[in-house]
N, C-alpha and C positions, 0 to 999 in steps of 0.2 A: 245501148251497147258501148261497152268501151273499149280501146284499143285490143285489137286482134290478139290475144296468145297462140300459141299450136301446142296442138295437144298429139294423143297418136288413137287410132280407133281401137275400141276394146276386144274385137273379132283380130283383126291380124295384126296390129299394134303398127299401121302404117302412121305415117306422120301426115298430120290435117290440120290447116286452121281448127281455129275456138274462138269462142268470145264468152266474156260475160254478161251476164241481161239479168238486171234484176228486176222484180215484177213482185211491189210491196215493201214487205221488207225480208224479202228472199234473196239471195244471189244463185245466179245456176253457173255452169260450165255448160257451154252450146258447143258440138260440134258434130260435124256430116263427112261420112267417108263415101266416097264417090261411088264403093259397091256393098256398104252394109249399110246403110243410112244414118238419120242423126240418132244422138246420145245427148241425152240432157241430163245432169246432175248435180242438185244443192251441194253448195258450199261454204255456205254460209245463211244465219238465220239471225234475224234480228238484229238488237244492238248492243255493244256498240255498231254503227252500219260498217260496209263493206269498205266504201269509200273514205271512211274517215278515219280507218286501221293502216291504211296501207303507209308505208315509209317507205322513202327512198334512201338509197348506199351507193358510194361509190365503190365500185367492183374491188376485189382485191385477188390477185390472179396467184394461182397452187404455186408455190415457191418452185418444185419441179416436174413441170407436166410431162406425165408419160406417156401422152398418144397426143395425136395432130386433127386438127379440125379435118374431116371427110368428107361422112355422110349427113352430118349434121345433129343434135341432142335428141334423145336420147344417145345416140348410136355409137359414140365416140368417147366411149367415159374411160377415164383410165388414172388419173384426170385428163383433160383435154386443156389445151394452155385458152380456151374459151370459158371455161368455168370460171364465174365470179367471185367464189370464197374458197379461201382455202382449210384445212381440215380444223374442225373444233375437236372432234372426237374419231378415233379411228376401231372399228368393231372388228375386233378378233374373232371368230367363229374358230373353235381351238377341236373342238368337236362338231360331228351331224348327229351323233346320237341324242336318248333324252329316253329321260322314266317317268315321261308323264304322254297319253297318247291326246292331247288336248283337243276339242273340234274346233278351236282358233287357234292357230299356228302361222304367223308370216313362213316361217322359214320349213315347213313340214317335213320338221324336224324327223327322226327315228324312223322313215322308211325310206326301206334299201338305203342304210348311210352309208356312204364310201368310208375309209379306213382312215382314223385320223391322223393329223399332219405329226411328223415327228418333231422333239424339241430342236433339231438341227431348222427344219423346215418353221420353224415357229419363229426359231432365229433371223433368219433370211428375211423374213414377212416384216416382222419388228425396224430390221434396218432399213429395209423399201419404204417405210411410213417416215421412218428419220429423215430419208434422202426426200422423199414430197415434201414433207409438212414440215421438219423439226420434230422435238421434243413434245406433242400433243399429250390429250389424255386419252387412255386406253380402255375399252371395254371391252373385255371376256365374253365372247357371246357363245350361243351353239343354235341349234341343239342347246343342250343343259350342259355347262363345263363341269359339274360335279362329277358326271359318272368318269371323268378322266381321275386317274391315282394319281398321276402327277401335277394334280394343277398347282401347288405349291413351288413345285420347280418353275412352272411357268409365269407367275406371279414374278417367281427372285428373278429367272429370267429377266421377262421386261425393266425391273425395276434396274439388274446389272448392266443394262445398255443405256440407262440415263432416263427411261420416263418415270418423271416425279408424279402422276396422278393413275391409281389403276384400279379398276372398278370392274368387280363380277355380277354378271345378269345371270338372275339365278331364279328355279320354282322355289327353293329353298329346302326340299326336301331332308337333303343329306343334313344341311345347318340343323333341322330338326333334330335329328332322328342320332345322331353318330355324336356321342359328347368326346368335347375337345376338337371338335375339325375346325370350328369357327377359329380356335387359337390356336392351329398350325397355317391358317391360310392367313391372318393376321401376323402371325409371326415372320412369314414371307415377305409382307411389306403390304398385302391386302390395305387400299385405303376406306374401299366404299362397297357398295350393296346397291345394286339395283334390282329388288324383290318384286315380284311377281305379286301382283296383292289387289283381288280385282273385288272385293268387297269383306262383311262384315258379317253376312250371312253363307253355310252351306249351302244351300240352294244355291245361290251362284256361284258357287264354285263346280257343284255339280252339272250344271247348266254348258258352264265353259270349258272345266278342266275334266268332265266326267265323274267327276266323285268330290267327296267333301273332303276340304283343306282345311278349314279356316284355325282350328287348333296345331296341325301342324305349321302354319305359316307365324300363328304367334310364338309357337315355341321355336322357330326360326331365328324373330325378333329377339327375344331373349337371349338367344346363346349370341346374337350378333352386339347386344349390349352388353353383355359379360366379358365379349372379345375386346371391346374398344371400337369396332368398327361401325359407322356412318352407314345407313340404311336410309332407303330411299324408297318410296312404296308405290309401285309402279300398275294401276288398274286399267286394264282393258274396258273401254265403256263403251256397253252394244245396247241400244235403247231396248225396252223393254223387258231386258235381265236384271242392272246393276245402275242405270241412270237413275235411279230414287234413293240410290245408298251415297251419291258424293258429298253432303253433310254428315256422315256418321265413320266413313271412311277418313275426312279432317279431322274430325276430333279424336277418335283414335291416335291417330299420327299426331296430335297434342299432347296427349296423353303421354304417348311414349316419348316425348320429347325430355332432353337431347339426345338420344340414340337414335330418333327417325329424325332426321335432317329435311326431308320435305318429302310432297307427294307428287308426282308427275301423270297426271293423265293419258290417258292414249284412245282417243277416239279412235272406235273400228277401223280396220282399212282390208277392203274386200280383196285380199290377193289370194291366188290358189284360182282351184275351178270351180267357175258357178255360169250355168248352161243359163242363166235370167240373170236379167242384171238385176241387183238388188235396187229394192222400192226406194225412196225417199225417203222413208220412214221407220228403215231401217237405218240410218246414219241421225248422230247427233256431230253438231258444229261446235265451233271454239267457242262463240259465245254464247251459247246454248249453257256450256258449262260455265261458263262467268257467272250466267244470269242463276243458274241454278245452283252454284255455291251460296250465293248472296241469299237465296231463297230458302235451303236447306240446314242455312247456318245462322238463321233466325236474321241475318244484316249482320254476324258479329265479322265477316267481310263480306265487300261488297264490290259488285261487277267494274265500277269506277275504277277498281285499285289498279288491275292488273293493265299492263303494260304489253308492246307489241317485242319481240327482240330486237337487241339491237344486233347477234350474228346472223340468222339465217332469216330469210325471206318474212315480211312480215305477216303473210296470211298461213305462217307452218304452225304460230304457237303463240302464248302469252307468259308473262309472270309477276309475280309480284311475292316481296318477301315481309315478314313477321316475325316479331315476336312474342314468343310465347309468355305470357305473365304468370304471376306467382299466385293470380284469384284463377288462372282458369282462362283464360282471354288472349286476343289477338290483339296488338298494337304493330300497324303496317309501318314498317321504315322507309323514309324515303324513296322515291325513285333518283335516277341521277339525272331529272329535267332538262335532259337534248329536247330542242323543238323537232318536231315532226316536221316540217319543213324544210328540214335543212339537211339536204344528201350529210349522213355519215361513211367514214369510211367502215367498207364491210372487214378490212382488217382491226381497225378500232374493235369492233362489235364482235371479234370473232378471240382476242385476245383478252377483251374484259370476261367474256364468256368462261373462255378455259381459267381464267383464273380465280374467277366464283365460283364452278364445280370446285377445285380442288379445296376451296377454302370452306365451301358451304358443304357438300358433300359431304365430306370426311368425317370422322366424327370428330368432336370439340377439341381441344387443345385441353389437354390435364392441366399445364398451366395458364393463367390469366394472363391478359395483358400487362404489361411490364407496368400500366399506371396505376395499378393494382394488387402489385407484388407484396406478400405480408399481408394483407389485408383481410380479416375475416367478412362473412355478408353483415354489410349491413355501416360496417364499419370500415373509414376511410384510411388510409397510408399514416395519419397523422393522429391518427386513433378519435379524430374525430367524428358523429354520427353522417353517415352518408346522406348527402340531399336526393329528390327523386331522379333526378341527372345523372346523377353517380350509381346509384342504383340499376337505369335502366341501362346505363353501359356496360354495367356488369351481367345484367342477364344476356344482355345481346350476344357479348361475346361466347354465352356459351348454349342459349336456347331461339337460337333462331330458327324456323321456319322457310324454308321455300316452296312457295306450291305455283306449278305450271301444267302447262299441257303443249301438246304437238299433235297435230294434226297432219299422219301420211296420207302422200297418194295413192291410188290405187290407175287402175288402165280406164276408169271411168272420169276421176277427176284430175288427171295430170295437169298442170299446169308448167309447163317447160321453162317457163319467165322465174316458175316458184322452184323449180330445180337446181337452174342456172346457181342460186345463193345458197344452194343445200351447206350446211358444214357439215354435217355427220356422215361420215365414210365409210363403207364397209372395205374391209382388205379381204380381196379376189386371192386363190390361193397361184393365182400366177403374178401377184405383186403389185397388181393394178389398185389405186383406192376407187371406188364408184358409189356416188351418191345412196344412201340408203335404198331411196324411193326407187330408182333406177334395178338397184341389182336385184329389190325381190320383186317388182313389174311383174306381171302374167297377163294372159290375153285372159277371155272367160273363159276358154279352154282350157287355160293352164300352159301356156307358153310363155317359157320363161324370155329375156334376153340376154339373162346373164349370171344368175342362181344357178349353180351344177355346169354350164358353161362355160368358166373361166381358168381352165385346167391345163398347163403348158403339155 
């Protein structure tokens, strides 16, 4: 066992020790409420092992915390001047509605949705994240922000109050279906795309989203490369729908490279109502998918590469970045070789962070680096033939890769130590930032703490 975390129980969402017990090369989350009993749930499978991911950070506390330590974490999120990291990303939910009726949804979306927030009310929201964080980067969430008509105004919005990075979470539909949208929401200042993109086959999309996507999600992609704007292909992975597709889902996103900028994973997370707790074997782990890229992608990358973060808690996610070659290949770039031993500061890790979304994300730069200027491929500044140095600088700058995952909690595997470091924030429509994992919480009944909740 090692050092105690607390967790809360997945019945009334009380707060109870936990511990970790690993038993092979398993890690569980152990914990016992005093009137539903224990909850044991994998968190981890294989290697890399559990022990040897973890990193330490020295805390770095929310520039303005808006509520006071109480009743203790969960229960005080606002931020609370006790939270360890302050915000990498702040999630807009600009809408509740959504035209897709999904049977995975964290945020169960389009029923009974309250009315959405006015641009005055979006404004207000926008400068509450200024006064917490600063200048972060922005994510449009919902619900689906398409079915709003003015999301372009919302877009110029945030962009006219100073945040340089703003990124829409999207099924992609409208991007489909509606020519020209992609180049009005770009034209706003649109920088990035976080697509919804949970494999390569119908069947899973029928599986998860109800019906078959997969040609409108690519004819998404296209109009999102036509616009100029950085796509990012976001897969929901529920074992035994879509975990046999993570090699064919990379190379695609190869493929379309440089308009998809990278792929981010997203291990299930059992929130909403479920009357059983979901089996073991229903969940896949972080390195479940390490192991399984390495294995689906013939070794063309492998589980070695990827890296723990350096912002938010080391057991939420991994990554590692690439370059895309000109035969077809992956050449992995560096990491920035911080020893694992050595506490980083968690603001360090939280500002390299926003500052490789906004660089990697995005889509390329139409111009090259300045050491480059004039320069055709192939051929150097001096009109001499480029060496392979010069060459791979130039792809890099404009076909790189990033592929990660994150791994949320749900009311089974909470880990409140792994809370404590969360940077991704959702904005409460009372002003509050609160940890992602936090605000969409449900017991197995579907008790929220703070989704629908947070309404002045």
């Amino acid at each position: 066992m090692s050092q105690s975390p607390r967790s809360v129980c997945p019945v009334c969402l009380r707060l109870i020790p936990a511990a970790h017990e690993t038993v092979g090369d398993e890690t569980f989350l152990v914990k016992t409420c005093p009137e539903h009993g224990e909850f044991r749930a994998v968190v981890w499978r294989g290697e890399p092992s559990f022990a040897a991911w973890a990193r330490p950070k020295v805390p770095s506390s929310p520039r303005t915390p808006f509520t006071e330590v109480d009743r203790g974490c969960p229960l005080d999120c606002g931020l609370c001047d006790a939270h360890r990291q302050h915000t990498c990303t702040a999630l807009l939910e600009v809408t509740w509605r959504c035209d897709l009726g999904c049977p995975v949804c964290f945020a169960s979306s389009g029923r009974q949705a309250p009315p959405d927030p006015s641009l005055d009310e979006l404004g207000r929201l926008f400068d509450r994240v200024e006064l917490a964080s600063g200048y972060c980067n922005i994510q449009l969430s919902g619900g689906e922000p398409t079915v709003r008509e003015d999301l372009a105004d919302i877009i110029r919005l945030g962009k006219g109050k100073g945040f340089p990075f703003i990124q829409l979470n999207t099924n992609g539909l409208r991007l489909a279906c509606e020519q020209g949208y992609a180049d009005r929401l770009a034209e706003a200042g649109l920088d990035s795309v976080f697509l919804q993109f949970d494999g390569t086959r119908d069947g899973i999309y029928e599986n998860l989203r109800g019906r078959p996507l997969l040609d409108a999600k690519l004819a998404a992609l296209d109009a999102l490369a036509k616009a100029g704007v950085g796509v990012i292909l976001v897969p929901t992975l529920v074992p035994g729908v879509n975990t046999d597709d993570l090699g064919n889902i990379l190379r695609l996103a190869m493929e379309r490279s440089p308009a998809v900028r990278g792929v981010h994973f997203q291990p299930v997370s059992y929130f909403g109502r479920y009357p059983t707790r979901p089996g073991d074997e229903e969940r896949i782990t972080l390195p479940e998918i390490m192991r399984g890229l390495e294995t689906q992608t013939g070794g063309m990358l492998k589980a070695a590469d990827f890296s723990p973060p350096g912002c938010e808690h080391a057991f939420c996610s991994f990554h590692a970045n690439y370059v895309v070659t000109e035969e077809g290949g992956l050449t992995r770039l560096s990491s920035n070789g911080a020893c694992g031993c050595t506490p980083r500061p968690a603001s360090e890790g939280a500002d390299a962070a926003k500052a490789f979304v906004k660089r990697q994300w995005a889509a390329p730069e139409k111009r090259l680096p300045m050491a480059f200027d004039g320069a055709q491929a192939g051929v150097s500044s001096d009109s001499e033939p480029m060496d392979a140095l010069d060459a791979f600088i130039r792809r890099a700058a404009t076909h790189t890769l990033a592929v990660s995952a994150m791994a949320f909690q749900d009311c089974w595997t909470l880990d409140l130590e792994r809370l404590k470091g969360c940077c991704i924030h959702e904005v409460s429509p009372d002003g509050r930032l609160i940890p992602f994992c936090a605000y969409n919480l449900t017991s197995m009944d579907g008790e929220t703490l703070y989704r629908g909740k947070c309404h002045e």
